[in-house]
N, CA, C, O and CB atoms as a CASP TS submission, in Angstrom:
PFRMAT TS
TARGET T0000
AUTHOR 0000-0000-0000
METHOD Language model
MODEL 1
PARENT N/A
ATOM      1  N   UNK     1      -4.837  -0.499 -33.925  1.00  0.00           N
ATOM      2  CA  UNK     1      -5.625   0.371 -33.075  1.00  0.00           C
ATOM      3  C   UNK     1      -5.327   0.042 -31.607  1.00  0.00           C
ATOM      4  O   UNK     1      -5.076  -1.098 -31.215  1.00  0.00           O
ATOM      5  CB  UNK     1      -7.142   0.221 -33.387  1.00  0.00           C
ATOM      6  N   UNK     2      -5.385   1.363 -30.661  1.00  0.00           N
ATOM      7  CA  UNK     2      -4.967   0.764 -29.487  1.00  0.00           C
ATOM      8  C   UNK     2      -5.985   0.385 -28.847  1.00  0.00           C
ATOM      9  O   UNK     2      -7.066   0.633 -29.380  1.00  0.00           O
ATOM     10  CB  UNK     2      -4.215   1.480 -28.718  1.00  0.00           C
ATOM     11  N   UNK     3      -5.990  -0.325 -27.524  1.00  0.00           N
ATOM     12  CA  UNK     3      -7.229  -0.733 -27.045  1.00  0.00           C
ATOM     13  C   UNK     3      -6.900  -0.383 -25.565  1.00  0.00           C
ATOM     14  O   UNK     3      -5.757  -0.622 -25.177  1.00  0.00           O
ATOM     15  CB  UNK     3      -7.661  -2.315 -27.399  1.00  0.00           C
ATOM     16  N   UNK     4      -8.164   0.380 -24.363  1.00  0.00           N
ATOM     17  CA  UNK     4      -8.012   0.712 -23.406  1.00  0.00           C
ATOM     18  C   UNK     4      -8.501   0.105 -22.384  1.00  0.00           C
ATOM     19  O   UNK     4      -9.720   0.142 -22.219  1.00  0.00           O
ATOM     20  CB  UNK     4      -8.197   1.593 -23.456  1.00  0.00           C
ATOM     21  N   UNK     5      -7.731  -0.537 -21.534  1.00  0.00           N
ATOM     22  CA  UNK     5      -8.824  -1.029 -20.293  1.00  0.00           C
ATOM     23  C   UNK     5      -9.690  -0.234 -19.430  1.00  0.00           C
ATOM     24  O   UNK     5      -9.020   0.232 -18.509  1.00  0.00           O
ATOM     25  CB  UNK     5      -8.154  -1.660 -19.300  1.00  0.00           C
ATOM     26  N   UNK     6     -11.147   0.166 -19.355  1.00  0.00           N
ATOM     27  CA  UNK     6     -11.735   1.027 -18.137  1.00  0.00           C
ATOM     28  C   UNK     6     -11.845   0.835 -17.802  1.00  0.00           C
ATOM     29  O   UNK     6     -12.920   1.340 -17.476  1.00  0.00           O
ATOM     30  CB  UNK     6     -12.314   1.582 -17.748  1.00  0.00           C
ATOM     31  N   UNK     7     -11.309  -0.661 -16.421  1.00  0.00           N
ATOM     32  CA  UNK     7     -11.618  -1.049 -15.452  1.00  0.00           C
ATOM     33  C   UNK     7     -11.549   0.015 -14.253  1.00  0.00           C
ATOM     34  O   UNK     7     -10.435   0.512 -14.091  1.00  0.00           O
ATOM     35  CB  UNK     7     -10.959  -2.099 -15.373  1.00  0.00           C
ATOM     36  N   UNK     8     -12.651   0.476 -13.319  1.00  0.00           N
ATOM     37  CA  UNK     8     -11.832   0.752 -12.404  1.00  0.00           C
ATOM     38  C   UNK     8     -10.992   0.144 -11.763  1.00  0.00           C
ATOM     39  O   UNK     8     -10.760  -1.058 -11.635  1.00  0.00           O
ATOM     40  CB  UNK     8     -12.249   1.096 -11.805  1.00  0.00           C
ATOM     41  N   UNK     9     -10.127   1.854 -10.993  1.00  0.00           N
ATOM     42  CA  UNK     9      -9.235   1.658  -9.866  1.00  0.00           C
ATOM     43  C   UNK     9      -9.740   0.729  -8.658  1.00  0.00           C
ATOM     44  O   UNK     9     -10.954   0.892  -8.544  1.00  0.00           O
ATOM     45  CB  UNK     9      -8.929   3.010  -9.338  1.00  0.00           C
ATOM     46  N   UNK    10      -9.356   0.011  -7.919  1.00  0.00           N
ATOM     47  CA  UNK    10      -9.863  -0.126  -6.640  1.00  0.00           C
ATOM     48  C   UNK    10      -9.038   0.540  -5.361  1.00  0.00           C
ATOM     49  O   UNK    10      -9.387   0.777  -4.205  1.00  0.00           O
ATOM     50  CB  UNK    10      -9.999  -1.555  -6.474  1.00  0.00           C
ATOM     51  N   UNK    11      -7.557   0.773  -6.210  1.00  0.00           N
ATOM     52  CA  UNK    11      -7.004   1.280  -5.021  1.00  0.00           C
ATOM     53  C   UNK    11      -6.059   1.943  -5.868  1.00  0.00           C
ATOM     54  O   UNK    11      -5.742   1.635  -7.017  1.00  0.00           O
ATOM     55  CB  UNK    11      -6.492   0.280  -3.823  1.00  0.00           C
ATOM     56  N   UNK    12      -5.542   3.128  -4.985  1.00  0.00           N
ATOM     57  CA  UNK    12      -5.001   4.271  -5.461  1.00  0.00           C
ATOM     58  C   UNK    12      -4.233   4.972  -4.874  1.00  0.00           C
ATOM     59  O   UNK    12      -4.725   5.752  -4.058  1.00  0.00           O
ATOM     60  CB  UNK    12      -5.695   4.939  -5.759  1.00  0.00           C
ATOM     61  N   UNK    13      -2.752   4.964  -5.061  1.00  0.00           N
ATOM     62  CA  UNK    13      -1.545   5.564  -4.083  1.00  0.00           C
ATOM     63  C   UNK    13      -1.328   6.955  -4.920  1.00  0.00           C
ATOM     64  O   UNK    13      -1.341   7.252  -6.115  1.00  0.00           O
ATOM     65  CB  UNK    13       0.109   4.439  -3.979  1.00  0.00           C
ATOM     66  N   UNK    14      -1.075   7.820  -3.409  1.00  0.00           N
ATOM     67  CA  UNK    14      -0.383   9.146  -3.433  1.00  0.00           C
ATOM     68  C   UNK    14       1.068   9.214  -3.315  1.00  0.00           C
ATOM     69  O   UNK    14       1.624   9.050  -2.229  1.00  0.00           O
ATOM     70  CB  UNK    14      -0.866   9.931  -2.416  1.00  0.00           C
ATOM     71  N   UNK    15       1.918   9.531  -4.769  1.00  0.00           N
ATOM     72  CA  UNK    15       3.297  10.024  -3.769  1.00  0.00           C
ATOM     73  C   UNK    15       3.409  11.689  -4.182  1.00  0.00           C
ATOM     74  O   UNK    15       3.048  12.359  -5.149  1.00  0.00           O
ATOM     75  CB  UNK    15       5.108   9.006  -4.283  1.00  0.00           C
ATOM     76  N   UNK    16       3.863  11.866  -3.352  1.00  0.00           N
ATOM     77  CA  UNK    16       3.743  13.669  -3.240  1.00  0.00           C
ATOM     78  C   UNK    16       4.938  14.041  -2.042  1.00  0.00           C
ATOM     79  O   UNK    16       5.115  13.351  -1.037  1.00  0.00           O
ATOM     80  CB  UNK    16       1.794  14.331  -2.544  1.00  0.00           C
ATOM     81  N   UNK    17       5.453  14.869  -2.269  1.00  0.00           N
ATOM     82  CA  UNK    17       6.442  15.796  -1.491  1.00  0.00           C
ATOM     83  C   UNK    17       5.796  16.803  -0.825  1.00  0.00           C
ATOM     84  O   UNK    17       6.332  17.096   0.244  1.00  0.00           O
ATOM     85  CB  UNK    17       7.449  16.455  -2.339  1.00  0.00           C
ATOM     86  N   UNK    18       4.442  17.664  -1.225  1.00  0.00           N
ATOM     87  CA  UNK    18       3.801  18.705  -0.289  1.00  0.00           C
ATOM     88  C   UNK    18       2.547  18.151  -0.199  1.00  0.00           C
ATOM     89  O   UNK    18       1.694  17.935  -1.059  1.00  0.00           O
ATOM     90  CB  UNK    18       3.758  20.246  -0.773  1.00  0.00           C
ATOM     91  N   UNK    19       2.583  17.934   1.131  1.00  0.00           N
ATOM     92  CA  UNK    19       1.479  17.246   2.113  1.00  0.00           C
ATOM     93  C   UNK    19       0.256  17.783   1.992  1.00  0.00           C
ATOM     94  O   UNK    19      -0.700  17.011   1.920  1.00  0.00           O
ATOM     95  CB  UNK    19       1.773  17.341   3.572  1.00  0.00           C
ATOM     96  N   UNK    20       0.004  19.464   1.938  1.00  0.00           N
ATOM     97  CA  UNK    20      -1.021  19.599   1.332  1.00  0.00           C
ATOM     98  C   UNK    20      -1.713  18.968   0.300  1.00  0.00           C
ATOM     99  O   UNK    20      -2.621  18.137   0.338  1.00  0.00           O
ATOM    100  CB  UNK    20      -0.926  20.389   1.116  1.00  0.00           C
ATOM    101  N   UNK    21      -1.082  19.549  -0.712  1.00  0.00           N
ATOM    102  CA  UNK    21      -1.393  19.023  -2.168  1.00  0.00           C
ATOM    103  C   UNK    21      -1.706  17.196  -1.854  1.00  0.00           C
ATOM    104  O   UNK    21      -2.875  16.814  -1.907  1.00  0.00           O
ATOM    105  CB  UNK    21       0.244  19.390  -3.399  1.00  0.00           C
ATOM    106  N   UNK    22      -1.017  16.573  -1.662  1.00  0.00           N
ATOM    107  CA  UNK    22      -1.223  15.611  -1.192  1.00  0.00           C
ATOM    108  C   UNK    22      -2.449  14.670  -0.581  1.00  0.00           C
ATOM    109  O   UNK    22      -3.058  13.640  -0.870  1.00  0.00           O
ATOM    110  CB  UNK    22      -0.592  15.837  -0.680  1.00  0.00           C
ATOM    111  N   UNK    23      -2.409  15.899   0.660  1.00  0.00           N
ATOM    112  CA  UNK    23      -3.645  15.171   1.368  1.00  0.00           C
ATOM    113  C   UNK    23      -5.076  16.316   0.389  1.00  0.00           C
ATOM    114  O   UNK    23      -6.273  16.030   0.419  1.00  0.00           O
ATOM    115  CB  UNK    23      -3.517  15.433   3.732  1.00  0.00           C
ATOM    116  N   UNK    24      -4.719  17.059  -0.069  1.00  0.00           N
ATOM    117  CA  UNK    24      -5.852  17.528  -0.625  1.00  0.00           C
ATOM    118  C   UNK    24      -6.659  17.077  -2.109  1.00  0.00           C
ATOM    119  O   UNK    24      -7.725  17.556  -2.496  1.00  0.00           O
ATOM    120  CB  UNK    24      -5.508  18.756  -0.656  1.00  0.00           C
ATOM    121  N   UNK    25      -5.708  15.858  -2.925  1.00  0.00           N
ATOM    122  CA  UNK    25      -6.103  15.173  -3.839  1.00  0.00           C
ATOM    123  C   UNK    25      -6.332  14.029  -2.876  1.00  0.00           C
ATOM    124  O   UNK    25      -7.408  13.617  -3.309  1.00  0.00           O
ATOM    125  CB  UNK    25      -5.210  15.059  -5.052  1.00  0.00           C
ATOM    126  N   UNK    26      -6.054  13.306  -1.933  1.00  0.00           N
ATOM    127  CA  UNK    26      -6.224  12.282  -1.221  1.00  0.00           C
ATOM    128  C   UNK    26      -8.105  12.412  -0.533  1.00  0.00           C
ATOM    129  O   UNK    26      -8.871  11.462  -0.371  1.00  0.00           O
ATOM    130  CB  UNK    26      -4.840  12.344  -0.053  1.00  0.00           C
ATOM    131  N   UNK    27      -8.368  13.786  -0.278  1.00  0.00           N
ATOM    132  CA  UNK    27     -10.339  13.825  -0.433  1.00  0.00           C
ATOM    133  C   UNK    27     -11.001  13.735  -1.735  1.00  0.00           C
ATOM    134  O   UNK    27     -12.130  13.353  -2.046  1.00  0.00           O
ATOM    135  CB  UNK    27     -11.062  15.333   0.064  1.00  0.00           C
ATOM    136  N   UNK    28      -9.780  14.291  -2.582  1.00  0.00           N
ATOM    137  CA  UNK    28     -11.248  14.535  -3.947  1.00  0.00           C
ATOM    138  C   UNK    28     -11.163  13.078  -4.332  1.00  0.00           C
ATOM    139  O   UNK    28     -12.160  12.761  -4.981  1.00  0.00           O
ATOM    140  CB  UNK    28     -10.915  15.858  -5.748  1.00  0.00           C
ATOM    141  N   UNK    29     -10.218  11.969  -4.135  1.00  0.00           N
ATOM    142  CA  UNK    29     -10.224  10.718  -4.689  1.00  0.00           C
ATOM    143  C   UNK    29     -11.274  10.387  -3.512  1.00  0.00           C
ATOM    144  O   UNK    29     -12.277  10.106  -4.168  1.00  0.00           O
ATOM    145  CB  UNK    29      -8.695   9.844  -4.877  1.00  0.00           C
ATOM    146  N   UNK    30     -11.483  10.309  -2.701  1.00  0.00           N
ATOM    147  CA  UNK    30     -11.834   9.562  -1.611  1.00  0.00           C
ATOM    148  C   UNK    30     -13.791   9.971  -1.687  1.00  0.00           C
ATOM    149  O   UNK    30     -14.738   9.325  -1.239  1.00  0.00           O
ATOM    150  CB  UNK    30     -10.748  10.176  -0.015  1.00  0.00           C
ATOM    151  N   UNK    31     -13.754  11.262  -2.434  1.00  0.00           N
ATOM    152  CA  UNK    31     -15.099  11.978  -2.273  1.00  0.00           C
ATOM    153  C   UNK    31     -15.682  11.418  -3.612  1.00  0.00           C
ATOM    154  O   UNK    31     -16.910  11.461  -3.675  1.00  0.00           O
ATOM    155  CB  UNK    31     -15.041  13.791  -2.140  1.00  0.00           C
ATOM    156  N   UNK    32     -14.985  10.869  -4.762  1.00  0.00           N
ATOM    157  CA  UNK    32     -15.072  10.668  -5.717  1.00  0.00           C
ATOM    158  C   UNK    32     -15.757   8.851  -5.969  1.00  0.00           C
ATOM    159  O   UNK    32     -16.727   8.349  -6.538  1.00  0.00           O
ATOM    160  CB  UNK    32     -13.769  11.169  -6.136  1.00  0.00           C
ATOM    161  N   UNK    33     -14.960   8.522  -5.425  1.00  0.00           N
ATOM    162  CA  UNK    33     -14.597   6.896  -5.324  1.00  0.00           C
ATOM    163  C   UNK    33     -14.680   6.389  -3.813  1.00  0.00           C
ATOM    164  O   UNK    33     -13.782   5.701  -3.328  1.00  0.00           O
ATOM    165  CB  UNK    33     -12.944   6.571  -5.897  1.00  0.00           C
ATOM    166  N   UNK    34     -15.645   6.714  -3.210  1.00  0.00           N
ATOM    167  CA  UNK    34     -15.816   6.074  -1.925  1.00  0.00           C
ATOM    168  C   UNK    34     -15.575   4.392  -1.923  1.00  0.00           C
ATOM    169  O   UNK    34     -15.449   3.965  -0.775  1.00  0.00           O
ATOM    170  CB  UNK    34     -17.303   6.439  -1.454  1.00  0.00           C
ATOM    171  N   UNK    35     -15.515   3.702  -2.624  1.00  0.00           N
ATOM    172  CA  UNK    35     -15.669   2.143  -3.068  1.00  0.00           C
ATOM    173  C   UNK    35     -13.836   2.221  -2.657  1.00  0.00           C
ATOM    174  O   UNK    35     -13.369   1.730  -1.629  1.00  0.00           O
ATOM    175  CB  UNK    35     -16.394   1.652  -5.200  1.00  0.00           C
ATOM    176  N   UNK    36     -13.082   2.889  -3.638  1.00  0.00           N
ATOM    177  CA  UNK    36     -11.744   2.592  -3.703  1.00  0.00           C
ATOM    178  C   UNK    36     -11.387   3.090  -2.184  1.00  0.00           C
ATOM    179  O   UNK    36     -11.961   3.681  -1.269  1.00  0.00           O
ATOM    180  CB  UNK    36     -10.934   3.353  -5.013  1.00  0.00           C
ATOM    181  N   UNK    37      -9.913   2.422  -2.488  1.00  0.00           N
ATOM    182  CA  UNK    37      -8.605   2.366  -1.406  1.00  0.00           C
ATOM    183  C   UNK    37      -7.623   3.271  -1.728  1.00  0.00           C
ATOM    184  O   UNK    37      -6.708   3.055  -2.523  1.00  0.00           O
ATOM    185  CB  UNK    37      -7.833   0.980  -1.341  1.00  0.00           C
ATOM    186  N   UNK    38      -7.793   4.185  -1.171  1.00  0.00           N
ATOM    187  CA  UNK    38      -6.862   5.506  -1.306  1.00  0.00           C
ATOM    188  C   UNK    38      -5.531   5.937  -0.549  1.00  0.00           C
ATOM    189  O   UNK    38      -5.641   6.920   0.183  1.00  0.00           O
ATOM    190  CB  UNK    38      -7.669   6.539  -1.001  1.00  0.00           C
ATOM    191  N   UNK    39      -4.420   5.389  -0.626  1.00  0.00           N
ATOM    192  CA  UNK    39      -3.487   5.642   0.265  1.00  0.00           C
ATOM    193  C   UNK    39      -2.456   6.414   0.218  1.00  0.00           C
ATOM    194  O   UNK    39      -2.105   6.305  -0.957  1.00  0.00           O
ATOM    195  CB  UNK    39      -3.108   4.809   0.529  1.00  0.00           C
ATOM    196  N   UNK    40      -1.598   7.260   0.822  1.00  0.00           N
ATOM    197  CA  UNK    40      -0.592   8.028   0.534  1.00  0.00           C
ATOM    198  C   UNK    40       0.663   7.339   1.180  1.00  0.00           C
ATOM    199  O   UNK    40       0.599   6.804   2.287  1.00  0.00           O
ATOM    200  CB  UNK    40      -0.873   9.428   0.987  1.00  0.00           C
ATOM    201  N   UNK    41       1.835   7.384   0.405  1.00  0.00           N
ATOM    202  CA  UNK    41       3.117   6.481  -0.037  1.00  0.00           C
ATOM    203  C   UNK    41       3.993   7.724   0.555  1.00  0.00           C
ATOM    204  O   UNK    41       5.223   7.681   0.527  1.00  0.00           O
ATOM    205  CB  UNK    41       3.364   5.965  -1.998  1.00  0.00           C
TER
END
């Protein structure tokens, strides 16, 4: 059986090619997970 870790994230990189898209998952993480470290790569 497999077994899953649910630890949260504490920190969390963006790589993305369209900056929108990008910076626009970069709020919903940030609106989501105020605690975590959200950065784009």
């Amino acid at each position: 059986m497999t077994a899953y870790n649910m630890t949260a994230a504490r920190q969390v990189i963006i790589h993305g090619d369209c900056w929108p898209v990008v910076s626009a998952v970069q709020a919903v993480v940030r609106a989501m997970r105020p605690e975590c470290r959200c950065d784009i790569a």
